[in-house]
Biopython code that builds the backbone (N, CA, C, O; Angstrom):
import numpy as np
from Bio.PDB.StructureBuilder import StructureBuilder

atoms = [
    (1, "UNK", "N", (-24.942, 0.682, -22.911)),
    (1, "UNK", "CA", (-24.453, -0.344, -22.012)),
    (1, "UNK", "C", (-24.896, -1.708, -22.516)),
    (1, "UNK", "O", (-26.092, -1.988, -22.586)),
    (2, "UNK", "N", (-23.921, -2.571, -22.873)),
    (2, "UNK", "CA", (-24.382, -4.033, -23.308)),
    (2, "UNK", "C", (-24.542, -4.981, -21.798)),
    (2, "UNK", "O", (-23.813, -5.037, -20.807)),
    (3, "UNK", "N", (-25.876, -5.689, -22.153)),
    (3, "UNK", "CA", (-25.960, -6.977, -21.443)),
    (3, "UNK", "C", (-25.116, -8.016, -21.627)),
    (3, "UNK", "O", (-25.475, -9.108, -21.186)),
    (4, "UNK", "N", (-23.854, -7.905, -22.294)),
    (4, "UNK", "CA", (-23.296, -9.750, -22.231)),
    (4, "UNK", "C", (-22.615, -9.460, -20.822)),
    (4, "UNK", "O", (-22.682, -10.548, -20.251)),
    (5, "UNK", "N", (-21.902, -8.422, -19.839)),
    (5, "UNK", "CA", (-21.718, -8.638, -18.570)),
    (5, "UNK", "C", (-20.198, -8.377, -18.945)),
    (5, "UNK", "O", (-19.486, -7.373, -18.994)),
    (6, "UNK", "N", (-20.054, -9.467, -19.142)),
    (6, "UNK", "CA", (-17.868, -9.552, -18.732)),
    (6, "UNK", "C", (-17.067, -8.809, -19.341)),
    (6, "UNK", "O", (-15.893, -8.593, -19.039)),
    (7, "UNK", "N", (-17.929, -8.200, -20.611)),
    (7, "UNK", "CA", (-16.973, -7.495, -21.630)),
    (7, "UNK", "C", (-17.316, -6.544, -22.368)),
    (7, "UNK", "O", (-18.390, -6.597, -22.968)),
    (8, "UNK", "N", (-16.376, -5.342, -22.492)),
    (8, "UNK", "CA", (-16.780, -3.878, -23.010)),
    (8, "UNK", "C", (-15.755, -3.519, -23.814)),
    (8, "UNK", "O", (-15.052, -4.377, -24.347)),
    (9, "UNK", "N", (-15.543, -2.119, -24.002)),
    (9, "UNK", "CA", (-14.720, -1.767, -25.347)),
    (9, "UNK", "C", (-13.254, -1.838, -24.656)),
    (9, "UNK", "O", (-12.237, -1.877, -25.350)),
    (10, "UNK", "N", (-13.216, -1.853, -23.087)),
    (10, "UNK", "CA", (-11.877, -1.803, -23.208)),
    (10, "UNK", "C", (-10.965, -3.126, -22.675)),
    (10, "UNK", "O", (-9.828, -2.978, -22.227)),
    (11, "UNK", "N", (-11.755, -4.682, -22.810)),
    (11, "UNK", "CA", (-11.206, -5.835, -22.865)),
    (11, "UNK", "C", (-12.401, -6.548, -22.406)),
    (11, "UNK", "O", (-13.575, -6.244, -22.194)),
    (12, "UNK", "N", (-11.558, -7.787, -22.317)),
    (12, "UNK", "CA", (-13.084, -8.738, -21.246)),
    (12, "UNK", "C", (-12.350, -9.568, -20.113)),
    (12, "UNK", "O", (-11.513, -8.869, -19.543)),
    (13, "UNK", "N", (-12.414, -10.647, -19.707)),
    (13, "UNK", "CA", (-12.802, -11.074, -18.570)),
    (13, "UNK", "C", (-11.264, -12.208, -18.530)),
    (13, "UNK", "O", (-10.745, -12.755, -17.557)),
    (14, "UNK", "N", (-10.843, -12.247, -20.091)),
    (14, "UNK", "CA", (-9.599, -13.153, -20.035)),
    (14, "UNK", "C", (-8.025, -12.304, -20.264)),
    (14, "UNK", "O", (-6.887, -12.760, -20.381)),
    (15, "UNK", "N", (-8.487, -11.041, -20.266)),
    (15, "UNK", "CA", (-7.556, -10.254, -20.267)),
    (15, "UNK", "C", (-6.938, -9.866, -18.798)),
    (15, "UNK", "O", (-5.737, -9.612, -18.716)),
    (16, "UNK", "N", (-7.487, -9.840, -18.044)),
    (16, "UNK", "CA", (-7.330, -9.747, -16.469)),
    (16, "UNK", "C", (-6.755, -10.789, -16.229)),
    (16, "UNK", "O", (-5.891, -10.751, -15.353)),
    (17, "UNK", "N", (-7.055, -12.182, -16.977)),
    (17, "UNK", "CA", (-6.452, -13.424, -16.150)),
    (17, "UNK", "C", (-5.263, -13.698, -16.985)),
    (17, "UNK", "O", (-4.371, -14.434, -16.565)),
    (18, "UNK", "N", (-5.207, -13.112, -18.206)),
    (18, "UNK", "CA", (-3.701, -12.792, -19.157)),
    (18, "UNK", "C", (-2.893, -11.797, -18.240)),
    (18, "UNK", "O", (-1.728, -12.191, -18.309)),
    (19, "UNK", "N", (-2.959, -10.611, -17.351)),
    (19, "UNK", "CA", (-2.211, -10.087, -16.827)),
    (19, "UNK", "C", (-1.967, -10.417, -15.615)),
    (19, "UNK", "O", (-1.129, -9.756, -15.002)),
    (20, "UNK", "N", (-2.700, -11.622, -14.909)),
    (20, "UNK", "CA", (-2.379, -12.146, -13.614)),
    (20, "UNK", "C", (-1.356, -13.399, -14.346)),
    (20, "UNK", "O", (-0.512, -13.905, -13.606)),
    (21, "UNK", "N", (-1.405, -13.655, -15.115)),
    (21, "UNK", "CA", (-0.306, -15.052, -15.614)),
    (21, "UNK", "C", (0.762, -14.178, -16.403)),
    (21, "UNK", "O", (1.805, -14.822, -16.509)),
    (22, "UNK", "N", (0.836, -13.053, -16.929)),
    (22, "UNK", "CA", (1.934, -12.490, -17.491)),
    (22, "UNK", "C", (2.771, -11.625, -15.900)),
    (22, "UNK", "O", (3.953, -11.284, -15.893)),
    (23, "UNK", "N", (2.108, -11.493, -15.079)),
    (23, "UNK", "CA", (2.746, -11.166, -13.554)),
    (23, "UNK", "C", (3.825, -12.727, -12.950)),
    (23, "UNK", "O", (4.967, -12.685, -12.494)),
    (24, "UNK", "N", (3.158, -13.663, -13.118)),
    (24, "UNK", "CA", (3.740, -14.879, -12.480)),
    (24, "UNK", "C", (4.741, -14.814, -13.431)),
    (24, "UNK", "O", (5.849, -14.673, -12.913)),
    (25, "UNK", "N", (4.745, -14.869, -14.696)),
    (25, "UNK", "CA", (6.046, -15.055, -16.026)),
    (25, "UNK", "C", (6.804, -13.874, -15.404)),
    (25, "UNK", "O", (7.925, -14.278, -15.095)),
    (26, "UNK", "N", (6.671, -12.768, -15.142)),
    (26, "UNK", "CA", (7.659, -12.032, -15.153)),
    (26, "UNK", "C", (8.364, -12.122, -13.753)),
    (26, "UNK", "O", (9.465, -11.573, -13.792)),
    (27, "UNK", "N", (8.020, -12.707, -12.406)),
    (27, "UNK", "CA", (8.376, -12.916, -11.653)),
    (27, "UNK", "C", (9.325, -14.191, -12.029)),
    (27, "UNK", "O", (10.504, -14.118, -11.681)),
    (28, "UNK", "N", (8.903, -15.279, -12.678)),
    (28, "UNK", "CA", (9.756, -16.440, -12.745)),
    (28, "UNK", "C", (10.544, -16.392, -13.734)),
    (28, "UNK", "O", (11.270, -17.381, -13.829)),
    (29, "UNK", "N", (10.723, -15.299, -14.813)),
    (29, "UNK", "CA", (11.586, -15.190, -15.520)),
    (29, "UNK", "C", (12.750, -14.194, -14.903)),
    (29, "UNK", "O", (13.929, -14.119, -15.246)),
    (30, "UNK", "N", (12.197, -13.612, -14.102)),
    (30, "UNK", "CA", (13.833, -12.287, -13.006)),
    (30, "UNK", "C", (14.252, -13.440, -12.089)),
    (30, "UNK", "O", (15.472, -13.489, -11.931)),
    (31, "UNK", "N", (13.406, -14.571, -11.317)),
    (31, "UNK", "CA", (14.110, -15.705, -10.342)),
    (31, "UNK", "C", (14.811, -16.425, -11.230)),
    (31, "UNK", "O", (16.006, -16.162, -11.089)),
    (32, "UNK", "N", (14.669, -17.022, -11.875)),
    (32, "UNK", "CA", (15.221, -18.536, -12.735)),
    (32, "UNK", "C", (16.471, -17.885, -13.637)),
    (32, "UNK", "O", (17.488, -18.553, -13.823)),
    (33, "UNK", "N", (16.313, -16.389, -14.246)),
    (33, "UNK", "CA", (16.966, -15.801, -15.122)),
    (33, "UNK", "C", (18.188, -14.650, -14.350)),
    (33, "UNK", "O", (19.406, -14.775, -14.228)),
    (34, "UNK", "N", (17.434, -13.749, -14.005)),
    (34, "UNK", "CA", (17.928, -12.730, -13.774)),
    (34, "UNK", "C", (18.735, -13.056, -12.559)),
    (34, "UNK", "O", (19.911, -12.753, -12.759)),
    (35, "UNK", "N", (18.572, -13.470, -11.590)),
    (35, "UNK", "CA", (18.619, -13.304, -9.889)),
    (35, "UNK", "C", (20.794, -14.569, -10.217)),
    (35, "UNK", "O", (21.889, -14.141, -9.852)),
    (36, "UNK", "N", (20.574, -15.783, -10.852)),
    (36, "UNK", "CA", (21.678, -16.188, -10.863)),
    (36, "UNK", "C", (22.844, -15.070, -11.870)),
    (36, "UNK", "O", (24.071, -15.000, -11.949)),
    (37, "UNK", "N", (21.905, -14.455, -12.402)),
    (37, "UNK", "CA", (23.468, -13.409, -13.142)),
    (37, "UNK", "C", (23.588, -12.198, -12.703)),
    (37, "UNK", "O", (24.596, -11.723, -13.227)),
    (38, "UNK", "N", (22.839, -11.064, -11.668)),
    (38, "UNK", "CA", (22.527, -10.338, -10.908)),
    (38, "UNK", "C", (22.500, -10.403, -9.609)),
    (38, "UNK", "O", (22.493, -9.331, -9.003)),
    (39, "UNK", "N", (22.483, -11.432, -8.989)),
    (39, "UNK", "CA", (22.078, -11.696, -7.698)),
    (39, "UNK", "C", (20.789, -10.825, -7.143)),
    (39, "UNK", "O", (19.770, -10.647, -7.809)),
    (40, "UNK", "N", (20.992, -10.345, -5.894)),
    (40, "UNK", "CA", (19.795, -9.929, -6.056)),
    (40, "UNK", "C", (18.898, -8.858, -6.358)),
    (40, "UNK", "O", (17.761, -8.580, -5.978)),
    (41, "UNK", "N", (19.822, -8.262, -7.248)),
    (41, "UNK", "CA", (19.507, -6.939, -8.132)),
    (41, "UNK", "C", (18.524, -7.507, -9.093)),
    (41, "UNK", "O", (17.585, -6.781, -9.421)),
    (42, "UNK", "N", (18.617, -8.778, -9.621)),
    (42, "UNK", "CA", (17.561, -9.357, -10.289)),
    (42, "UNK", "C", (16.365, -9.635, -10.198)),
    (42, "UNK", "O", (15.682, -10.123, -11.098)),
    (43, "UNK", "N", (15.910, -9.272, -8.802)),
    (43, "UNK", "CA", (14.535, -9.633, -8.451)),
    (43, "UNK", "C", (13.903, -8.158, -8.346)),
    (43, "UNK", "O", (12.687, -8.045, -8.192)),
    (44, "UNK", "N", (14.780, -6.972, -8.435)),
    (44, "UNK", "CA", (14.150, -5.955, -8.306)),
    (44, "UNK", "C", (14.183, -5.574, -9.978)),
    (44, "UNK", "O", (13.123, -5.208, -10.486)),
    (45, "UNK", "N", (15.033, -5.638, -10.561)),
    (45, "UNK", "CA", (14.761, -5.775, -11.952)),
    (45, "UNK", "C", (13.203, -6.442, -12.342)),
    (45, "UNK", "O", (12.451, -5.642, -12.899)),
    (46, "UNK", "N", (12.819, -7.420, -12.171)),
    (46, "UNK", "CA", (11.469, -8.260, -12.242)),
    (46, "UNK", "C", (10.673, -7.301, -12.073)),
    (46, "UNK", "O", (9.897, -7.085, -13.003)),
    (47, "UNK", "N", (10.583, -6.279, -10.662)),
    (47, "UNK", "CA", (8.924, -5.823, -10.220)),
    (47, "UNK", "C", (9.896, -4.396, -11.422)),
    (47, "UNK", "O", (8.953, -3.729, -11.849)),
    (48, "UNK", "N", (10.798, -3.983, -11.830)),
    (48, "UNK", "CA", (10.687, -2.463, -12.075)),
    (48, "UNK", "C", (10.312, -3.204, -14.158)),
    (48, "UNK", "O", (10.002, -2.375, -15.014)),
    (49, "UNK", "N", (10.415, -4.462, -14.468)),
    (49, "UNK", "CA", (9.619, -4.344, -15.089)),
    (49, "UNK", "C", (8.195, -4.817, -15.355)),
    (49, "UNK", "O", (7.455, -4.674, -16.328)),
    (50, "UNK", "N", (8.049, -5.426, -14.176)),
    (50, "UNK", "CA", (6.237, -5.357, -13.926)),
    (50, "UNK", "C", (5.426, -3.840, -13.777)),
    (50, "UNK", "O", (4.225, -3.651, -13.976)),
    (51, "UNK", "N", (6.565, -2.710, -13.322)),
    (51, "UNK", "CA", (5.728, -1.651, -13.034)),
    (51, "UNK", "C", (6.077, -0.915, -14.530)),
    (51, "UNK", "O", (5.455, 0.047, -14.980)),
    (52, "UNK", "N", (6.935, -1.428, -15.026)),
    (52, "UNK", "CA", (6.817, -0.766, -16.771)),
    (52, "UNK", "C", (5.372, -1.131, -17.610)),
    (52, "UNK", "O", (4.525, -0.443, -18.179)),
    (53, "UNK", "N", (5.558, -2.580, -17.376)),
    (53, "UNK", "CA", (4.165, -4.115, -17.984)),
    (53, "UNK", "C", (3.017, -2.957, -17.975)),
    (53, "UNK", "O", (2.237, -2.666, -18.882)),
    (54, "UNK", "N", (3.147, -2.395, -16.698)),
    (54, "UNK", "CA", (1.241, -2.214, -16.044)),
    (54, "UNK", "C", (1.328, -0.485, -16.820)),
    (54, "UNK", "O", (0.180, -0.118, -17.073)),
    (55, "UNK", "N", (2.229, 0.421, -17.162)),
    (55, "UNK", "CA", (2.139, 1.718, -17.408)),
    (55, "UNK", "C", (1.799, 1.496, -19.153)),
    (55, "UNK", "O", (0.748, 1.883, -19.662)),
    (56, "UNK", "N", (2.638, 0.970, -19.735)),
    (56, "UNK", "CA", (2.475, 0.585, -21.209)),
    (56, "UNK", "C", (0.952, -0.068, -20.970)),
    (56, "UNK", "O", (0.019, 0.513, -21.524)),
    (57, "UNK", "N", (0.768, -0.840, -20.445)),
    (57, "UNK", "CA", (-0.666, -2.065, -20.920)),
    (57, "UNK", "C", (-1.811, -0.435, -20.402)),
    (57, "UNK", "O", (-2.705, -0.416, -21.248)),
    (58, "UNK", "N", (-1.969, 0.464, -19.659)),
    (58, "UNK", "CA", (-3.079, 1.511, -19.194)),
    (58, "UNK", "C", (-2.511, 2.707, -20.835)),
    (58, "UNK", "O", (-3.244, 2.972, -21.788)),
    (59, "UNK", "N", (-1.623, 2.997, -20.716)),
    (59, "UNK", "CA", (-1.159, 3.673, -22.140)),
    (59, "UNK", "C", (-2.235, 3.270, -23.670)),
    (59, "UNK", "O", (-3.147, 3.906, -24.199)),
    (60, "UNK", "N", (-1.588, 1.919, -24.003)),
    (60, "UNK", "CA", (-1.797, 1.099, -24.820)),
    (60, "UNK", "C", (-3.343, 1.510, -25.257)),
    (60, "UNK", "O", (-3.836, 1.531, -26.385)),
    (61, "UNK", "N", (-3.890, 1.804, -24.075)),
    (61, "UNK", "CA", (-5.642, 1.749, -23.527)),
    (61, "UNK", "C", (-6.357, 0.257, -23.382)),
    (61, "UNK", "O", (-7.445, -0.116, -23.823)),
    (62, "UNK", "N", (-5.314, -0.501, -22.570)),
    (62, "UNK", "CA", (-5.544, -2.118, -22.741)),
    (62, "UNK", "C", (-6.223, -2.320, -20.878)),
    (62, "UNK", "O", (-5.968, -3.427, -20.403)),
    (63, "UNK", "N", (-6.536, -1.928, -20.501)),
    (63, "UNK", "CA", (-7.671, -1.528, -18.984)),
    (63, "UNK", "C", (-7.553, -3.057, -18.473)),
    (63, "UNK", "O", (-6.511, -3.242, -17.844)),
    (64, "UNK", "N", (-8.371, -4.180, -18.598)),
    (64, "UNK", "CA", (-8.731, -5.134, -18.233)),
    (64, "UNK", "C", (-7.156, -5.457, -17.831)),
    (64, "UNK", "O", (-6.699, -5.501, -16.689)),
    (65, "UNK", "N", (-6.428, -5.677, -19.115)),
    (65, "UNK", "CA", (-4.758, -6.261, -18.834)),
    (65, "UNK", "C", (-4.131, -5.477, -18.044)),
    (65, "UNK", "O", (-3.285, -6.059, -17.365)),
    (66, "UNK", "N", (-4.254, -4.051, -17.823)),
    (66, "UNK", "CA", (-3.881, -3.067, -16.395)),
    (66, "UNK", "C", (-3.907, -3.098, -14.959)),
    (66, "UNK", "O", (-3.184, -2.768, -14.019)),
    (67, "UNK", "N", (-5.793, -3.985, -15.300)),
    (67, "UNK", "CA", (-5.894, -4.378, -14.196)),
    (67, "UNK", "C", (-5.515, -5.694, -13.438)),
    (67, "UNK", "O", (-5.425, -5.952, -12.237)),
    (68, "UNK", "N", (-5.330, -6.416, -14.547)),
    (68, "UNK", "CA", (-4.889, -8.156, -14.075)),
    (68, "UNK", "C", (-3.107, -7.670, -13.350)),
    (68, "UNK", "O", (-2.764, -7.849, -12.181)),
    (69, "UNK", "N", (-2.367, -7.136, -14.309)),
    (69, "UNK", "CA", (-1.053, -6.635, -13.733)),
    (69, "UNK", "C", (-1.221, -6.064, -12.480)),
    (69, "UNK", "O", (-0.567, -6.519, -11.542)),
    (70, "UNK", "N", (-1.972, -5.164, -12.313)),
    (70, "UNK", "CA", (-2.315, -4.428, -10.686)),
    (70, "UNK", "C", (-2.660, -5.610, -9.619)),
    (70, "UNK", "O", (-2.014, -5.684, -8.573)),
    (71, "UNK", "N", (-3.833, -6.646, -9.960)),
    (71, "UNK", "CA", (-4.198, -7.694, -9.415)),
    (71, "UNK", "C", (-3.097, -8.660, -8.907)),
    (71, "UNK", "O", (-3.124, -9.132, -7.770)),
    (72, "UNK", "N", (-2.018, -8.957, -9.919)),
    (72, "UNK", "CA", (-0.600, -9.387, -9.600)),
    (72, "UNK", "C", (0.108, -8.978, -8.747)),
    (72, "UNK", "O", (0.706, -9.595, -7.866)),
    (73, "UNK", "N", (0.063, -7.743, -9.011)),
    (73, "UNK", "CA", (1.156, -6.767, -7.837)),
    (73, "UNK", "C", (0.751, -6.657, -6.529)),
    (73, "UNK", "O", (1.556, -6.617, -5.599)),
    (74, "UNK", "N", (-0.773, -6.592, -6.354)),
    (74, "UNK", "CA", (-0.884, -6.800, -4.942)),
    (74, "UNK", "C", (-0.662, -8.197, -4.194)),
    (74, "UNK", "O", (-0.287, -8.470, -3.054)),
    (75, "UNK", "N", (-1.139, -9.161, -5.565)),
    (75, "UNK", "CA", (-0.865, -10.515, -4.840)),
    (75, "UNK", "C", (0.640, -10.919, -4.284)),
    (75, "UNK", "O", (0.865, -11.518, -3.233)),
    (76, "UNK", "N", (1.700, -10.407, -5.327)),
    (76, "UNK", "CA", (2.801, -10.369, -5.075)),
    (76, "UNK", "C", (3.183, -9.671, -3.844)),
    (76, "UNK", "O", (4.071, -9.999, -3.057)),
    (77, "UNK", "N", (2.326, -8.580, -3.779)),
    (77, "UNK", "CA", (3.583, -7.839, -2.017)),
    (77, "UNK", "C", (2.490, -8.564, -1.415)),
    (77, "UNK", "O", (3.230, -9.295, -0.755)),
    (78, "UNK", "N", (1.103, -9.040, -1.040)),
    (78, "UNK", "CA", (0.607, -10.043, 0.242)),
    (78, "UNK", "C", (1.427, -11.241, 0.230)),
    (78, "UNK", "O", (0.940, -11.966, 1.098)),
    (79, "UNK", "N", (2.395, -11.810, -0.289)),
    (79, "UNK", "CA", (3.096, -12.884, -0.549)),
    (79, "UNK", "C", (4.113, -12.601, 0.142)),
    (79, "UNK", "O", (4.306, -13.103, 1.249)),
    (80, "UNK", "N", (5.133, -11.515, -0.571)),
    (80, "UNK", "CA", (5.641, -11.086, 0.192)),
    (80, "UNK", "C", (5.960, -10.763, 1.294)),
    (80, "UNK", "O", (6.924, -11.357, 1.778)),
    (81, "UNK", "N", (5.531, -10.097, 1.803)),
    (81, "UNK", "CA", (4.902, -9.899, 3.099)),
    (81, "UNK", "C", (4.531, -10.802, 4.164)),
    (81, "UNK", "O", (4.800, -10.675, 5.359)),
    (82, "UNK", "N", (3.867, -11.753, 3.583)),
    (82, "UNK", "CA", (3.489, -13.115, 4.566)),
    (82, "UNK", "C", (5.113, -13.697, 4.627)),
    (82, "UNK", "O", (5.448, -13.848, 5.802)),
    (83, "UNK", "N", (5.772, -13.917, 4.037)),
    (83, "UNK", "CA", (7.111, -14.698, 4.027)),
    (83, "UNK", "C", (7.964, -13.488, 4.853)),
    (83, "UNK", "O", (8.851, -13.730, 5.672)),
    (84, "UNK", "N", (7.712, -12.739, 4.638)),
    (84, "UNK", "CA", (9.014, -12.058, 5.804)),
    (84, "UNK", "C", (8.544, -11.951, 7.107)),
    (84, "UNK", "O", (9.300, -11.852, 8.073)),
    (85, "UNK", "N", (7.103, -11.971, 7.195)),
    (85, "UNK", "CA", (6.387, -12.154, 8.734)),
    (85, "UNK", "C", (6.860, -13.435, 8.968)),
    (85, "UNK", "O", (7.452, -13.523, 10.044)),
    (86, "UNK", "N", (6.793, -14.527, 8.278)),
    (86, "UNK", "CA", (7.120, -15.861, 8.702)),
    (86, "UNK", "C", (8.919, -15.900, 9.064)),
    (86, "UNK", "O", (9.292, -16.634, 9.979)),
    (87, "UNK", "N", (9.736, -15.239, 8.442)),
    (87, "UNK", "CA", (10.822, -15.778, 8.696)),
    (87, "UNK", "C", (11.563, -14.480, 9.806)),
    (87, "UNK", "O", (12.473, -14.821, 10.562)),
    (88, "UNK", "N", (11.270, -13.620, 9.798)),
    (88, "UNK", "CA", (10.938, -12.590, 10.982)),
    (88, "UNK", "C", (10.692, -13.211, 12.510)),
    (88, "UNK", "O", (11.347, -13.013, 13.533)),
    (89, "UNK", "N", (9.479, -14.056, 12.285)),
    (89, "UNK", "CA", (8.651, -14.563, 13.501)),
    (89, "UNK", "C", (9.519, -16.089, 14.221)),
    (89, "UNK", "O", (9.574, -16.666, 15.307)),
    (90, "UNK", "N", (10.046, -16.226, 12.952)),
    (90, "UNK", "CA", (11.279, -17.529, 13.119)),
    (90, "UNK", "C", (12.644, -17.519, 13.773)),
    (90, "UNK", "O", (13.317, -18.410, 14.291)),
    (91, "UNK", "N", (12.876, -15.954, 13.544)),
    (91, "UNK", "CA", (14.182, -15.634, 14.230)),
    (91, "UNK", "C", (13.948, -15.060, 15.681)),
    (91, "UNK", "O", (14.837, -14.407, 16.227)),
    (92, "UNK", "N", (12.790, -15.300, 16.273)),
    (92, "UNK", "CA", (12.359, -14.507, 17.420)),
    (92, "UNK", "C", (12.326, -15.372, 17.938)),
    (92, "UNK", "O", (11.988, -15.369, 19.122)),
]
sb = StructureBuilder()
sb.init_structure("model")
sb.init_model(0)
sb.init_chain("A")
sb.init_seg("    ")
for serial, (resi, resn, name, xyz) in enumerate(atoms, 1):
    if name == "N":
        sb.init_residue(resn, " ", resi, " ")
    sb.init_atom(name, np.array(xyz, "f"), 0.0, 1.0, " ", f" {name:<3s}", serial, name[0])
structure = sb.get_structure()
């Protein structure tokens, strides 16, 4: 077990924050891209390839970047989620 803390054999500490910013890219590349030539088949395109991103990056044996993608995905459905409570709560 090494003392430097943030980092081991299977990434370190900027790989997690590489798969929380490769989550936002792939969300704003299915809105800006996909969603005007798909409508809104394009936004589900986005998460089915965020849930490809996260199976390849645990495959790969790339852990830290597995987990930043996972870290994404939850942030993404609490986001979610808050916006349909809000516009839900709007039509009431």
């Amino acid at each position: 077990m090494s003392q430097g803390g943030n980092t081991d054999n299977n990434g370190s500490l900027r790989d997690i924050w590489i798969g929380i910013g490769a989550t936002f890219l792939i969300y704003i590349a299915s809105f800006f891209v996909l969603l005007p030539l798909l409508n809104i088949f394009g936004l589900f395109i986005g998460l089915a390839g965020h849930i490809v991103a996260i199976v390849l990056s645990f495959q790969k044996g790339r852990k830290r970047l597995g987990q930043g993608l996972l870290i994404g995905l939850g942030l993404t459905i609490l986001l979610v989620a808050a916006c349909f409570g809000i516009v839900i709560y709007s039509l009431g």
